[in-house]
N, C-alpha and C positions, 0 to 999 in steps of 0.2 A: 464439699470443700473441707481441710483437712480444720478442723475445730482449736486444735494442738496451735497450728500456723497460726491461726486468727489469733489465738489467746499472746503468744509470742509478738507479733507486732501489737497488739494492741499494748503490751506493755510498754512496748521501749515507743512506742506512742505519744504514752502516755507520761512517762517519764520527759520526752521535749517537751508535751504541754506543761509539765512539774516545774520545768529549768528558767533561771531566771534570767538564762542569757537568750535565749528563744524569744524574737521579737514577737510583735501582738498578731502582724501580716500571716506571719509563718503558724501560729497559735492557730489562727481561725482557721487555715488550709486544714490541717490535722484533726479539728474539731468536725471538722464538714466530713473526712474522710473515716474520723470515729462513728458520725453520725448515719453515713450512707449505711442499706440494708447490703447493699453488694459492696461486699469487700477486697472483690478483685484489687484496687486504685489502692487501699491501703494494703493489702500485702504486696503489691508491688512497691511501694514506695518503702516497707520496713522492714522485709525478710531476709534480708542484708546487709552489710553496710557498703556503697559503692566502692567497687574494691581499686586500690591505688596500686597499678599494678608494674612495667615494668617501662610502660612509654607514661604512666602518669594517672590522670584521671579522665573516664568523659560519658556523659551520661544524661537524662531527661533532663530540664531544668524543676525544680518542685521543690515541697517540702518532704523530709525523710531521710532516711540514714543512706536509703539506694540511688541519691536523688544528687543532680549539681544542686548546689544555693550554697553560702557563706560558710555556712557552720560545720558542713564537709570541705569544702577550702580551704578555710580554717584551721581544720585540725591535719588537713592533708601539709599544709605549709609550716607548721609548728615542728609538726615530723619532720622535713625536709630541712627547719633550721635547725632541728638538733642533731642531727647526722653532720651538718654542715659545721657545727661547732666540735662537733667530737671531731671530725676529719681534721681540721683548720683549727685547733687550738690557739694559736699564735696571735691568734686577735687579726684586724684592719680586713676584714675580709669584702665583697661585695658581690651582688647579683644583676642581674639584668631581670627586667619584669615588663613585657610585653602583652597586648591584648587585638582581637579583631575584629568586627565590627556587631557582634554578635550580641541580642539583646543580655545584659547583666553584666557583658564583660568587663566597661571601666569599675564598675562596684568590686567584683573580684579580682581585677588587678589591685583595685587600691586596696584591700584588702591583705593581697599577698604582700604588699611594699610594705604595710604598715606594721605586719608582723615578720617579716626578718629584720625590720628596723628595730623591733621592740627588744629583740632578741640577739641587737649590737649587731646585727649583720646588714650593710648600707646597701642599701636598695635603689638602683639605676631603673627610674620609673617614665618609660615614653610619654610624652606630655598628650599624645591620642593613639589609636589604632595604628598597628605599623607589623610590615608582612611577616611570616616565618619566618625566612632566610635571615631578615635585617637584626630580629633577634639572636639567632647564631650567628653573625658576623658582630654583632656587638657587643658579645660574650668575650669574644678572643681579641676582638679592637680593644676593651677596658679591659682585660687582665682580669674579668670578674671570675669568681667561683663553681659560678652556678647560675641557672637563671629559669624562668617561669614562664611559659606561653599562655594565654588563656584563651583555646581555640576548640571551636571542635570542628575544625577545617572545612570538609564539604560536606557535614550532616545534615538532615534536616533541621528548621529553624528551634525545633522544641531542646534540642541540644544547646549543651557547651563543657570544655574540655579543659584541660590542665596540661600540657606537656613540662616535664621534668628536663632540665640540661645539664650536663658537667661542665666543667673547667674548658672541654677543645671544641664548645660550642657544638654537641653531637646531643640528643637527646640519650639517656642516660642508661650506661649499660655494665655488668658487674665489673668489679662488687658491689658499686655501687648502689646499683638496682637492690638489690635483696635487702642492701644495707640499709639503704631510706625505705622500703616499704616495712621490714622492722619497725623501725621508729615510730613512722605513721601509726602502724597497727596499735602502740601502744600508747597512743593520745588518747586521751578523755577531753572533752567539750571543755568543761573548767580549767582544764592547762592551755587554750589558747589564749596568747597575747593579742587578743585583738587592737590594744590602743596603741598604737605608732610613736615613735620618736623622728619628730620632723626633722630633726639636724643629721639624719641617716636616712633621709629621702631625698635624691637629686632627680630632677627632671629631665630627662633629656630630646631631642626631636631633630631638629634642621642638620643640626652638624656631623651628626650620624647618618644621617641623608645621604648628605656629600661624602661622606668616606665610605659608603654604601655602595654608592653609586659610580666611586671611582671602583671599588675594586671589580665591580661587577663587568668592568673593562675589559678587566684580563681575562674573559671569556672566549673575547673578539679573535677571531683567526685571519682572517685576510680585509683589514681595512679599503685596500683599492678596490675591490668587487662593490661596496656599499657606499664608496663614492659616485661610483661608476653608475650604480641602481639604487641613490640617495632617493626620488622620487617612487621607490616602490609602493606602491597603495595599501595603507594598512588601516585596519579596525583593529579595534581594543574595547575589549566589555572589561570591567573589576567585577562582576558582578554581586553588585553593592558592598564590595568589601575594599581589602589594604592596599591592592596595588592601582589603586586611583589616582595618585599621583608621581607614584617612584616609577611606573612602568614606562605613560609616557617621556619623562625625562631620563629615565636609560637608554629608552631607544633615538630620543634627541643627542644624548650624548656621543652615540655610535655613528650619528651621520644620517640617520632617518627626517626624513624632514617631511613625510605627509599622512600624518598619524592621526587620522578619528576615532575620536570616541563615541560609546555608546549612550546617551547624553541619559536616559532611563536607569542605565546598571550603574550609572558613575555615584546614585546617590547614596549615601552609608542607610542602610535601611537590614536590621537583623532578622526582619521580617522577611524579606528576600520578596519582593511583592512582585518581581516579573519572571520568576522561577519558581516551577513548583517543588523542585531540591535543586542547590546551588553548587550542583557536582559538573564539572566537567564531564565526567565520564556518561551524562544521561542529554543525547542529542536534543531534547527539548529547551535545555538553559540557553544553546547555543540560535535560538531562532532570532529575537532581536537584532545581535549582530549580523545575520546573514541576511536580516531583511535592509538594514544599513548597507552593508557592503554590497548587495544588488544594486540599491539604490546608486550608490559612488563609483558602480563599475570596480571594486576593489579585487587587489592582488588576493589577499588572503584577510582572514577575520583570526583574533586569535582572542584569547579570554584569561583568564584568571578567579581559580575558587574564593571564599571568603579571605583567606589570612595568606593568600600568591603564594603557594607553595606546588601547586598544581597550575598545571596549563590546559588549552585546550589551542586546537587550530583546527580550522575549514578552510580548505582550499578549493578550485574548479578543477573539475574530471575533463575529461576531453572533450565534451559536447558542450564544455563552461557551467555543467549544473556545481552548484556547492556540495561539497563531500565529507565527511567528518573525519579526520586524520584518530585511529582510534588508539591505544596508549603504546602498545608496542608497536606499532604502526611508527608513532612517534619518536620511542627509541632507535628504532631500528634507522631514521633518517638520520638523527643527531650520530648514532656511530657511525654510518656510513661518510657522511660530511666530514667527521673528524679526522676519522682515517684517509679518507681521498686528498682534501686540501694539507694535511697534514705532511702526507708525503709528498705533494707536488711542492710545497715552499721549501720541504729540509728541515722540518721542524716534528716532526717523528724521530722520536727516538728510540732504541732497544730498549731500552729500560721501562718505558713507555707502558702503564697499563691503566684497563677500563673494569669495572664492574657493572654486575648485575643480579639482580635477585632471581633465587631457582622457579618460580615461577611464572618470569618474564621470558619473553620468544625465544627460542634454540637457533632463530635467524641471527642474529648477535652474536650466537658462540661463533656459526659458518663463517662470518665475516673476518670476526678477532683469526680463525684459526690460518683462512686463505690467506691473510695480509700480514700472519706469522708476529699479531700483535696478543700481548698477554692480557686473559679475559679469568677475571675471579667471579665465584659466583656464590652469594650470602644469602641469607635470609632476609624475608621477607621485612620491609623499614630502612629506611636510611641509616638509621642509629649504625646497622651492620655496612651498608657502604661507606662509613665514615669509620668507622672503625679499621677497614682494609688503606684508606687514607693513612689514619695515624700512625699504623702500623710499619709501616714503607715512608714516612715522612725524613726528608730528608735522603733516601737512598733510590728513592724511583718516584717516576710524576704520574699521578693521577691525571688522565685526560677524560675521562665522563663518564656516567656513572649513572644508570635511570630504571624506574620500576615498569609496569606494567601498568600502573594506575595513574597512569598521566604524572609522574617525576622524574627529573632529570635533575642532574645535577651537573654544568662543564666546567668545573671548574674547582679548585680547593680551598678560597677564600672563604667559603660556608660551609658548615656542616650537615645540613638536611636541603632536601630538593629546594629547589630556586626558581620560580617561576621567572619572575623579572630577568633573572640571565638567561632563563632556557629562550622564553619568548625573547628576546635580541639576537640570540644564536639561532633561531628559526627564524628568522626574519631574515638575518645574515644568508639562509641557504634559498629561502625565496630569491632572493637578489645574488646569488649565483648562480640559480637556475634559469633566472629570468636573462641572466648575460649569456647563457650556453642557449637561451632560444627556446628552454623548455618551462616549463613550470611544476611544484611541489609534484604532483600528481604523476608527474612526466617521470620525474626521477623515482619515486615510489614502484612506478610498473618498470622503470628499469633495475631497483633493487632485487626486484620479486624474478625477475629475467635471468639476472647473472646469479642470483644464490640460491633459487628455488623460492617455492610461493608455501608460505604457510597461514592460515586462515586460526584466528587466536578469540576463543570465547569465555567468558566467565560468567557462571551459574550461582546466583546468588539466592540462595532457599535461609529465609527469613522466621526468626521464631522466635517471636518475644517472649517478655515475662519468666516466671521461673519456669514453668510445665518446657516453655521453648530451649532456654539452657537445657536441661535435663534431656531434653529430647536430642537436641546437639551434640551432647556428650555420650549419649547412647549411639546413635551413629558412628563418632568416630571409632568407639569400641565395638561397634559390629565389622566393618571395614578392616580391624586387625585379625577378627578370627575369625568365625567358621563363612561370616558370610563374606569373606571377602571375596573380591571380583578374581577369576581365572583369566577371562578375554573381555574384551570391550569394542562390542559393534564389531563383533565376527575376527579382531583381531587377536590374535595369543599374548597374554601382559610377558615380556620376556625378562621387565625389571621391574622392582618395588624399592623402593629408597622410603625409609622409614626414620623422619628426623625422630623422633620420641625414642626410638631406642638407638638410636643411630645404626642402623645399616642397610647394606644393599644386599637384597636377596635376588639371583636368575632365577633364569625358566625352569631350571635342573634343583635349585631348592640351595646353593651353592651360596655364602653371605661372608660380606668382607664389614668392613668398618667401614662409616663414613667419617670422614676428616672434617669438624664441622666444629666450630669455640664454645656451641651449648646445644644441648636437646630442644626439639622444639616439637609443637603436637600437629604436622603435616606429615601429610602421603600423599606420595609421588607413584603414578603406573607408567611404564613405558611399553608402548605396543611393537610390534613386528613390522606393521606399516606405517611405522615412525609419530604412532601417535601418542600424544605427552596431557597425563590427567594430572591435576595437583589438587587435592584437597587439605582445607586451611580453617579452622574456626576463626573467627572474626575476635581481635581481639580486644575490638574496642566497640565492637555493634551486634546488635541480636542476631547472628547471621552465620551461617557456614557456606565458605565460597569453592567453585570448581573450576579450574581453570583448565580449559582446554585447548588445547594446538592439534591440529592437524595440518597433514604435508603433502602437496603435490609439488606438480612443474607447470609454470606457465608460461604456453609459447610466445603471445603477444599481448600487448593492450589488448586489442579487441578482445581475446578472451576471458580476458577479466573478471566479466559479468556472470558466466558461465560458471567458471570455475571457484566462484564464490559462493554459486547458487547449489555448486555438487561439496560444497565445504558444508555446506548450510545444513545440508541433507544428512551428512555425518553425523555432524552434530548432535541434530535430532536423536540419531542411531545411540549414539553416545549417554544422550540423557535418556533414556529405554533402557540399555544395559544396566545402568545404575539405579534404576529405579525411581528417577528425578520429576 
């Protein structure tokens, strides 16, 4: 072990144990971590400082400089209001400060509230836990500034997070960004205000509900279908998080009228006690509810991560077993829906356009391109589909907008993905399916029919601590040079799109510009046989992800099964080439 490292945290260690703003809790953590013979726990916890990057902050919960607790909160939000006074000179300014159900999180909301209060900036502090999206609609409902999420969405529970927001309710993107991690970087512990000014702290809750909840209206596309199929059978997990009471009364609002919950996930619990991670995207969260919706004979089970910003849906396959709708799966329904009912009312217009992030299904571009509807496509985060919003605001309408990793967004009253609307807008398309005689499932192997069938995987290779960073960032540096991939699973790569330096190189070595509002550290392979690699370092988790698509044709339902099983196979092939 590097001696050098040890001696380096053991100082700045030992310096919090020195500090008198360091409570006695946090004291002893650091003393046990001074005192273990294996130092592993403490150079992770201080061989850094967590770094406040451009979505914000999010990280272990503990004591240390690499660590969530107060005193990185703290000085991460001092940062954040002194950007926010230089920007806003003029005085009367305000934020929104939101949190979800995640153990610490009311401590470090009140925390953030009480220091932009301190710091003359009035602080709109939700009176409990309340989803993502309601805090971007309540950013641009009050006219606020700016404002704070305190989630670490669908991590596991030793997490929790910070999301950053602007002024148009978007989580925060230059200049912004560079300009408040400046700031941050240049806090010292001693310059936080931690003590509040309570005449700069409002509380707010119910009545942001209801304006919440109206707008989430304007999601709705064809209200007679959901009169028609008001008795559609639905489950709802929150799984123990924020959308426990907004979702079922959204989808009340829409005309739903037989809506069970998952009576186990409904309890606010950070622990996550019937999930062993409370992601959507890991078919296990989703068993409760499908043991429910067996039991009730239900139409579909739908879910929600800790802070509703993610969705999840199960539906039945043709033989009625339950089936996991998986993220671009999900997209691809919502654009399909949009587009079809869109143009059967007269409510499609040219001007009319959807986004998508480059990593999400090329089924989505096929669709946007056959229906002659315009399809942008961003980086990876909402922040960039809200930005193509702002962008075109007032000149063209945004009609939907969703990732790859269970987000959607239909709508432009919010600025990051929206569970509570997406689930109402999926429930809307159960109940138009269920009127045409089909169901979710029916219409999915009919999208895969009319646009081609692509099978979509994501490789997620995990590597904590520092040695794992390092190893990460070596990786993507072998990947740009000598060892980069020529073919992949027997196919010829014919294109490379390299956000970091921005371009696209062919098969012949031939490189144009990508057209793109920043660099980013992804690479993209395109094969021959139409098959689509993305890799992406995580940039909020120990992790470097691969996302893979591959493409065939598929003749019927019944083959389905088949041709999933020879996608599977691919796959495989895929992680072999790479070395995975």
């Amino acid at each position: 072990m590097d001696n050098e490292l040890i001696k380096q945290c053991e100082q700045k260690a030992q310096e919090w144990l020195n500090s008198p703003i360091i409570d006695a809790d946090t004291k002893a953590e650091i003393q046990s971590m001074m005192n273990n013979e294996d130092k592993t726990p403490l150079i992770d916890a201080f061989y850094q400082s967590l770094e406040f990057g451009t979505g914000g902050l999010r990280g272990i919960m503990g004591a240390g400089t690499n660590r969530m607790n107060k005193y990185i909160v703290g000085m991460a939000t001092q940062g954040f209001a002194n950007y926010i006074n230089k920007a806003f000179p003029e005085g009367g300014k305000s934020v929104v400060v939101c949190h979800d159900c995640r153990n610490n999180g009311r401590l470090y909301a009140e925390s953030v509230a009480n220091i932009f209060s301190a710091n003359g900036i009035k602080a709109y502090l939700f009176e409990s836990l309340r989803p993502t999206p309601e805090c971007s609609f309540a950013i641009r409902q009050l006219g606020a500034v700016a404002g704070v999420n305190v989630t670490a969405s669908h991590n596991p529970k030793e997490y929790n997070g910070y999301k950053a927001y602007w002024a148009d309710g978007a989580q925060v993107l230059a200049p912004h960004d560079k300009g408040i991690i400046d700031e941050v970087n240049q806090v010292k512990l001693d310059e936080v205000k931690f003590e509040g000014n309570a005449d700069l702290i409002q509380i707010i809750g119910g009545e942001m509900d209801y304006d919440y909840m109206t707008a989430v209206k304007e999601a709705m596309i064809d209200q007679e279908v959901i009169l028609r199929q008001k008795d559609i059978n639905i489950v709802y997990s929150a799984m123990h998080g924020t959308g426990r009471h907004i979702v079922p009364l959204c989808l009340r609002s829409w005309g739903f009228q037989n809506i069970n919950v998952v009576p186990e996930q409904m309890v606010v619990d950070g622990n996550f006690p019937t999930v062993v991670s409370p992601n959507p995207e890991n078919a296990e969260a989703m068993t409760l509810g499908m043991k429910l919706g067996t039991k009730l004979n239900a139409d579909l089970v739908v879910a929600t991560d800790p802070d509703a910003d993610r969705l999840a849906i199960v539906c039945r396959d043709s033989k009625g077993e339950w089936v996991i709708i998986n993220g671009n799966q999900t997209a691809m329904m919502f654009v399909y829906y949009i587009i079809k009912n869109k143009k059967a009312l007269g409510t499609l217009k040219e001007s009319d356009f959807l986004v998508k992030t480059i990593v999400t299904t090329e089924m989505i571009a096929r669709m946007a391109e056959k229906n002659k509807v315009e399809l942008r496509d961003c980086y990876t985060g909402f922040k960039w589909i809200a930005r193509e919003i702002a962008i075109s605001e007032g000149k063209q309408k945004y009609i939907g907008g969703g990732e790859e990793s269970f987000g959607f967004l239909p709508y432009d009253k919010v600025r990051d993905k929206d569970a509570p609307a997406s689930i109402c807008l999926i429930c809307e398309i159960a109940a138009w399916a269920k009127d045409n005689g089909v169901t979710l499932y029916d219409l999915l192997m009919e999208i895969y029919k009319e646009y081609g069938f692509s099978f979509e995987h994501t490789i997620n290779v995990v590597r904590p601590g520092k040695t794992g960073a390092d190893e990460i960032k070596q990786m993507m540096v072998d990947f740009r040079g000598d060892k980069a991939p020529k073919e992949i699973a027997g196919s010829p790569i014919v294109l490379t799109k390299d956000y970091q330096s921005l371009t696209a190189t062919d098969g012949a070595g031939n490189a144009t510009k990508l057209d793109m509002p920043d660099t980013s550290n992804v690479l993209q392979w395109f094969c021959a046989d139409g098959t689509k690699i993305s890799v992406r370092p995580s940039g909020t988790e120990p992790k470097i992800k691969f996302y893979c698509e591959v493409k065939d044709e598929l003749a019927s339902a019944e083959a389905y099964p088949s041709t999933v099983a020879k996608a599977k196979e691919k796959i495989e092939a895929i992680k072999a080439s790479l070395g995975l």
